[in-house]
C-alpha positions in Angstrom: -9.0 0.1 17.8 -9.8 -3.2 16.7 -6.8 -5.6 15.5 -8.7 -5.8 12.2 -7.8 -2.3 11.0 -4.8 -1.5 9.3 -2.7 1.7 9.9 -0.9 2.6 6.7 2.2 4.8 6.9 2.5 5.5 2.8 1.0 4.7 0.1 3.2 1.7 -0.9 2.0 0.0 2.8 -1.9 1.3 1.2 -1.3 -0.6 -2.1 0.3 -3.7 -0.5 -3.1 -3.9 1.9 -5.1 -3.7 -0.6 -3.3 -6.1 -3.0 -3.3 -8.7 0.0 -6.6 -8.4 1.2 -8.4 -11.6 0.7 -11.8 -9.3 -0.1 -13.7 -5.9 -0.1 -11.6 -3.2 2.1 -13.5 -0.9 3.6 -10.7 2.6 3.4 -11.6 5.6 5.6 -9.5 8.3 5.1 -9.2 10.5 8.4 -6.8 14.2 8.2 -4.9 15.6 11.1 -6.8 18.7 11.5 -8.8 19.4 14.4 -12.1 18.9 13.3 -11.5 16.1 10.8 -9.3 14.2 13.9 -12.2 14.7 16.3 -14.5 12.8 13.7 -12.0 9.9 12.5 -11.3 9.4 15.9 -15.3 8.5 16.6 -15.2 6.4 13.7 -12.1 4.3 15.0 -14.1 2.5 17.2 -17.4 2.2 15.1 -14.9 0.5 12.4 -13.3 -1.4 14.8 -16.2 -3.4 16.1 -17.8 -3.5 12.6 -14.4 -5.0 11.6 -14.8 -8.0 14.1 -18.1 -8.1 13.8 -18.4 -8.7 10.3 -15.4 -11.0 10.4 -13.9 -12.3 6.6 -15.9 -10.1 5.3 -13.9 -6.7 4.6 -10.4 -5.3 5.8 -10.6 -1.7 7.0 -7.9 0.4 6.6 -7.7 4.0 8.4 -5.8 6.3 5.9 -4.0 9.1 7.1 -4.8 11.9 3.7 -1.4 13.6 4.7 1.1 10.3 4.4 -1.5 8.2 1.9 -1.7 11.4 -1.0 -1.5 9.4 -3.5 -4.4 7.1 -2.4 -6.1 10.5 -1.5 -6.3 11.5 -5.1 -6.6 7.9 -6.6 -9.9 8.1 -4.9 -10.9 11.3 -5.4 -10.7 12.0 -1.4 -11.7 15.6 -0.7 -12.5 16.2 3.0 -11.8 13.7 5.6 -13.6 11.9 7.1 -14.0 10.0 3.9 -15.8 6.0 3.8 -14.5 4.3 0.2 -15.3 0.7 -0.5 -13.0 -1.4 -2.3 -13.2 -4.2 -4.6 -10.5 -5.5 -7.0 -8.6 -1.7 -6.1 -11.6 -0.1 -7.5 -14.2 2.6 -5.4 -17.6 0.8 -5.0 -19.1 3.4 -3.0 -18.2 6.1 -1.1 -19.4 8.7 1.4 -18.0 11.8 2.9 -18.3 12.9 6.3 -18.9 10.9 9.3 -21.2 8.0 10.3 -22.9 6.4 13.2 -22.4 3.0 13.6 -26.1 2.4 12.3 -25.1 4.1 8.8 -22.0 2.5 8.7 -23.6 -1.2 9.1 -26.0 0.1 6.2 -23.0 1.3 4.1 -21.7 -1.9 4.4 -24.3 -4.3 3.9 -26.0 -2.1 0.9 -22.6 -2.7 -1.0 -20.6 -5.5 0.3 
């Protein structure tokens, strides 16, 4: 994964990323069940060259829903994987489930 994406272990680490990040962040929240793991873990690398390719632009930050719960419901997170756009600490946009590179660089440029 790309050095551009942030691991939180809690949600104080969550808030603190977001309160530093200089812009948008781009929060994917991934679960540790099969299923939802397989997925997030396909979307690690999408995010990751997204990340670096759209440079200053956004900070992406993979959220764990199990150690992050009170981002989870903050966010109104239901089913992992889970795409929420940032601004100011509020949601912009979301989407559930996973996405190809292709709908994640339309994601992002529809709403950054």
């Amino acid at each position: 994964m790309a050095r551009r994406v942030h691991q939180p272990l809690e949600d104080q680490e969550f808030d603190f990323v977001l309160s530093m990040a200089p812009g948008p962040v781009l929060a994917y929240f991934c679960g540790t069940w099969p299923k939802a793991l397989k997925a997030c873990r396909a979307m690690d690398e999408v995010v990751g060259e997204l990340a670096e390719e759209y440079g200053a632009r956004f900070t992406a930050v993979r959220t764990d829903m199990t150690r992050c719960p009170g981002a989870t419901r903050r966010y109104g997170v239901t089913g992992a994987p889970t795409t929420v756009l940032l601004r100011d600490g509020g949601a912009v946009a979301s989407q559930a489930g996973p996405m190809t590179r292709e709908e994640f660089r339309a994601f992002l440029d529809a709403h950054l």
